[in-house]
N, C-alpha and C positions, 0 to 999 in steps of 0.2 A: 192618475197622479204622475205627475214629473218624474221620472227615472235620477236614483240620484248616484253618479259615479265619479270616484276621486282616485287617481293615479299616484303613486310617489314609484320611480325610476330611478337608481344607481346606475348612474352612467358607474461442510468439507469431509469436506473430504475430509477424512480423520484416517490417517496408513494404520494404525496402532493402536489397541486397547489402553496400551500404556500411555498414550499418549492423553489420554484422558484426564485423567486426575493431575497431571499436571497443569494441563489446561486451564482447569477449575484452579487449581492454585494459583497460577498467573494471573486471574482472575479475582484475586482477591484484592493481592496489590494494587492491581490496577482500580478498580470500583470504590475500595472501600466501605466495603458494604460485607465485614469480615462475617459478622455471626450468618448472611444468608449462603454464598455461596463454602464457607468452614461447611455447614451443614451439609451442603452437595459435596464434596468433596469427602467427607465421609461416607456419603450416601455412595461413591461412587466407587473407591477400594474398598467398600463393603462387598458390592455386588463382582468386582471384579477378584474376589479370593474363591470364590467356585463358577463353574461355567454359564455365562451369560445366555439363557436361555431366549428363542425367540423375542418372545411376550418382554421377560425382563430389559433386553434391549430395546423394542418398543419403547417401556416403559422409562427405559432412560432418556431416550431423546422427547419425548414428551418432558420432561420435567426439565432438560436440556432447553428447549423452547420457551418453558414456563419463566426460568432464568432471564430467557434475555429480557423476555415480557417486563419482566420487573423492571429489570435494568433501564427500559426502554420506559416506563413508568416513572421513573427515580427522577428524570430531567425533565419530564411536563411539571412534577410536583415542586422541583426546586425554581422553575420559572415561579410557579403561581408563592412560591415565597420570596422570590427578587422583585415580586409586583410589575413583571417583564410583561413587554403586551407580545413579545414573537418567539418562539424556540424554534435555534437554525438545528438541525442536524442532518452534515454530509458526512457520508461514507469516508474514512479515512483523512479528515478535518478534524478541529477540533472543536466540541459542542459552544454554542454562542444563542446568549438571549439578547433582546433589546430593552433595555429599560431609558424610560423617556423618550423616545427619539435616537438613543445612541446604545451601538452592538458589543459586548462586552464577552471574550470567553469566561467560559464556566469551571473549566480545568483544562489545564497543558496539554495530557495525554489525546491522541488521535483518538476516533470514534471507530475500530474496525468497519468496513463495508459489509463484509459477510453478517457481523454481528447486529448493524443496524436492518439489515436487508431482513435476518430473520427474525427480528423485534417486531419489525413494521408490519410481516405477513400475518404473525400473531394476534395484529389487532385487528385483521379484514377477513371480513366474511367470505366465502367461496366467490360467490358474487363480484364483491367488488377485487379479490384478486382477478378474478378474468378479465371485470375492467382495465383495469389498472397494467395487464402481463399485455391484455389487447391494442390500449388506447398509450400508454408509458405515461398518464397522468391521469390523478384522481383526487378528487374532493371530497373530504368526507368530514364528521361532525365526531367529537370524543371526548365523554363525558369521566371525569374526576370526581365524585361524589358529587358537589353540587354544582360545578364547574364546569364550564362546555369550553373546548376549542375548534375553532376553523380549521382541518388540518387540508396541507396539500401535499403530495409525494411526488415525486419526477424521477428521470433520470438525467443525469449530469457524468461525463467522461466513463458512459459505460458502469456508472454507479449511482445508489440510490441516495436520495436527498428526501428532509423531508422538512417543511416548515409550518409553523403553527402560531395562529392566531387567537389571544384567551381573548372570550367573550365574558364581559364582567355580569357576573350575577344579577345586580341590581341596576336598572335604567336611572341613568342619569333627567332629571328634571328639566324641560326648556331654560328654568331660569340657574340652574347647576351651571348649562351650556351656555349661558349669555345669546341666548334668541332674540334676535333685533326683531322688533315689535312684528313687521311686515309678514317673519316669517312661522313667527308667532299666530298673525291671521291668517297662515295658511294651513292652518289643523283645522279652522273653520269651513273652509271652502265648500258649496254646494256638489261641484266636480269642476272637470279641468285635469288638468296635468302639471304635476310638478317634478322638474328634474332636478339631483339633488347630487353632484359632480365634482371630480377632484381627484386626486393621487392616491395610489393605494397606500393604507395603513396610515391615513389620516382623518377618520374619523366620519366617514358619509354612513356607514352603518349605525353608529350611535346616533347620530342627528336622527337618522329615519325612527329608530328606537321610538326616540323620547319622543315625537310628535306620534306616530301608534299608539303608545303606551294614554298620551294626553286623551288622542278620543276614544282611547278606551276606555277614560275613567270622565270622559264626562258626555259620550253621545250612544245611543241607540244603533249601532252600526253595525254589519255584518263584514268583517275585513279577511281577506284574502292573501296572501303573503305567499309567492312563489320564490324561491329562493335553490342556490347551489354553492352549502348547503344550506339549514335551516339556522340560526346566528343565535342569537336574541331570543327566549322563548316568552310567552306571554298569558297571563291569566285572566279568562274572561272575567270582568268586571260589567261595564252595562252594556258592554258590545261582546258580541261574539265572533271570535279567532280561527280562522282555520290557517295552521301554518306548512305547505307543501314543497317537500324536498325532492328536486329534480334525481332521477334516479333511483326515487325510494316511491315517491305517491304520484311521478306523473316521469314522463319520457323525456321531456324538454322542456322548454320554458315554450318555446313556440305550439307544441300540444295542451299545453296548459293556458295559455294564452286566448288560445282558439275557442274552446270550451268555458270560461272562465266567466263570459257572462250569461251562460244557463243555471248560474250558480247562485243569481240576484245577490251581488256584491254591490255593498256602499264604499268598499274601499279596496285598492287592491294596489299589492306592495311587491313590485318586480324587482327581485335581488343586481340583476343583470342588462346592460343591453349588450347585443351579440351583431355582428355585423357577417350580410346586409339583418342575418338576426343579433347579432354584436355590432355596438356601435362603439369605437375606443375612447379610455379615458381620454378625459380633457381636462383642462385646468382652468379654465375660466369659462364665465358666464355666455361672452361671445362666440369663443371657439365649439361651446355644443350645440348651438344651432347651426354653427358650420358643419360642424363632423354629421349633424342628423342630414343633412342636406345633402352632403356629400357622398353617402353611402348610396343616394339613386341615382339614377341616369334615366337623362332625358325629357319624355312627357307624364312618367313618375316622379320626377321631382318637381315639378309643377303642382302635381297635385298635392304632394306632402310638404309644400310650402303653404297651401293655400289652409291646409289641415292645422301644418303647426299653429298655424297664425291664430287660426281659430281656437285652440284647444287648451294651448299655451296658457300657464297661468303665473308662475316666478320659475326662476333659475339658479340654486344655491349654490356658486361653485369655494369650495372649503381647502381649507391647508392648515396643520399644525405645527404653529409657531413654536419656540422655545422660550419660558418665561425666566425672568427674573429668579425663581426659586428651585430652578432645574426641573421643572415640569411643562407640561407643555398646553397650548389654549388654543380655542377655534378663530381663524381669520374665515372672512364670508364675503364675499362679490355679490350681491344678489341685482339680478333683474326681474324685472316686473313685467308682465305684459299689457303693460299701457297701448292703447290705438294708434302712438306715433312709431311703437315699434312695431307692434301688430302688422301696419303697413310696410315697415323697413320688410321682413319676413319674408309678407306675400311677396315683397319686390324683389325678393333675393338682395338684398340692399345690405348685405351682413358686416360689410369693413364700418357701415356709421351706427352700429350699436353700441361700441364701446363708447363713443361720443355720445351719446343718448343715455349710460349709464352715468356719465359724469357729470349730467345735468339732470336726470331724474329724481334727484333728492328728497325734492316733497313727495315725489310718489314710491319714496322706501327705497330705492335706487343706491347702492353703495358699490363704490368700483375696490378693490384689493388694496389700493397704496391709502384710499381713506382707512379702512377698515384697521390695517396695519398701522396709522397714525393714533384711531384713536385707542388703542390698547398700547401705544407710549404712552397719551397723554392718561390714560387710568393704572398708569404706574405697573403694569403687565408683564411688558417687555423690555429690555433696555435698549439703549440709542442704537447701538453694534448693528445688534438684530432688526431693527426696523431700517436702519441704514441698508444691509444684507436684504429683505426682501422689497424692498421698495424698488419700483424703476423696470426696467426690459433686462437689464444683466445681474438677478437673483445670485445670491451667495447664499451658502450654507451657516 
């Protein structure tokens, strides 16, 4: 029988004892979080009115640590009540969510470096410190009760940063998202390749979502999800899920890649592309068949012209408007891969796709300034904003 395979691709130092419980005091002020660290602050000229034994001192910086954990804890939890989709926090900044599309501080006072530095160690295992102390960047997943976020950690001016992306609990529906029918038929797809493209923190991971989520509640599939990290979690319904986090269940995406059809997969959902194992974002439909073309040289990019052409199934390049009610909604570019592009491809013929997306209409073809028009005319957007992303010279 027919092998059936379906891709989706996202393109102190402390001098002083004494200096302790004041610290902790200062700390109060500053937080507002009076009855937890009141508590340590007691906990702390308790210990310091006879001598600080070993173990005891141990014992303090441990619960010293536990502190900031909280602390460090206190501002994931007040994003997930601002119904923020990002939490910035830089060392010596001052803490900032994003709600809708726009970055908002959370309070006045700076975020100490030292303080966020030992928050963040708190929440990484041995492991991923070595990562992270080896590599000065790390990806990792951090769960709030039932709440997951994307987090990433850097460093910036010699100081730690760290930002976070909440993954909503519940998957949004194709028809929540406004799925133009095309892309709609392509949860259907026998196999092929769909690349699904666009600007970070606009929304290519929930699109991938809700079409997983679809055949998982309506096809017999075995799906495969490699991912950095794991985003979105999923419960088997009449497909079965395996979901693998780079770092954690496999070394790379490219070790996983490799191995991935010994695994008899009907579906398999690459979190990443990486060039020549990343391929960078793009922002529209044309320019990822550029960017995939352009990452070969020579009598290899012949061949994976000749490949795309073949394998190619649509192109969903996405961006999150601003509505009408200060929320924000999906615009979609999609190409199709019709025979008249197909051929464009193999020919390396990539400047006349755009023009081929402007006339492919009956075959579900929608170029970015259509898409963008009709969410004015479905009352979405208002004039402003569809003036602002229309055209070659995009406003905000």
């Amino acid at each position: 029988m027919e092998s059936e395979c379906f891709f989706l691709l996202v393109t102190d130092h402390v001098k002083s004892n004494l200096f302790l419980p004041l610290y902790a005091g200062l700390l109060i002020g500053k937080c507002g979080q009076g009855d937890f660290f009141l508590w340590y602050l007691i906990f702390f000229c308790a210990k310091l009115e006879r001598n600080l034994s070993l173990l005891s001192l141990f014992s303090f910086f441990w619960h010293f640590k536990l502190l900031f954990m909280k602390l460090l804890k206190s501002y994931f939890e007040l994003a997930l009540e601002s119904n923020a989709s990002d939490l910035h926090l830089v060392g010596d900044e001052k803490p900032t969510i994003r709600v809708e599309g726009v970055l908002q501080n959370v309070e006045e006072t700076d975020i100490s470096s030292s303080d966020l530095e030992t928050g963040v160690f708190g929440m990484l295992s041995s492991e991923q410190k070595k990562t992270f102390l080896d590599e000065l960047e790390l990806d990792f997943s951090y769960e709030i009760g039932e709440v997951r976020f994307r987090v990433n950690i850097h460093r910036q001016n010699n100081k730690i940063g760290l930002s976070a992306r909440l993954i909503p609990k519940n998957i949004p529906t194709p028809e929540e998202l406004r799925f133009e029918p095309v892309l709609e038929n392509c949860i259907n797809l026998l196999d092929g390749l769909v690349l699904v493209v666009g600007p970070t923190g606009h929304g290519k991971s929930t699109t991938i979502a809700s079409m997983v989520e679809k055949i998982n509640q309506t096809r017999k599939s075995h799906i495969i999800t490699i991912e950095d990290p794991v985003e979105f979690t999923f419960e088997d319904k009449e497909s079965l899920i395996e979901q693998r986090e780079v770092g954690v269940d496999t070394k790379s995406f490219d070790a996983a890649l490799k191995h991935v059809l010994r695994q008899d997969p009907n579906v398999i959902v690459v979190g990443e592309m990486r060039d020549p194992e990343t391929i960078a974002t793009v922002l529209t439909a044309a320019e990822a068949v550029e960017r995939i073309v352009d990452v070969f040289e020579g009598a290899k990019q012949k061949q994976v012209l000749i490949q795309l052409s073949a394998v190619l199934r649509c192109i969903v390049a996405q961006q999150l408007v601003p509505t009408v009610d200060n929320k924000r909604v999906a615009a979609r570019e999609i190409l199709v891969n019709t025979p008249a592009i197909s051929n464009l491809i193999r020919e390396n013929n990539i400047v006349q796709i755009q023009s081929s997306i402007q006339t492919g209409v009956k075959d579900g073809m929608v170029t970015m300034d259509n898409a963008i028009t009709k969410l004015l005319k479905d009352g979405l957007i208002s004039k402003e904003t569809a003036d602002n992303r229309i055209g070659r010279h995009r406003k905000i």
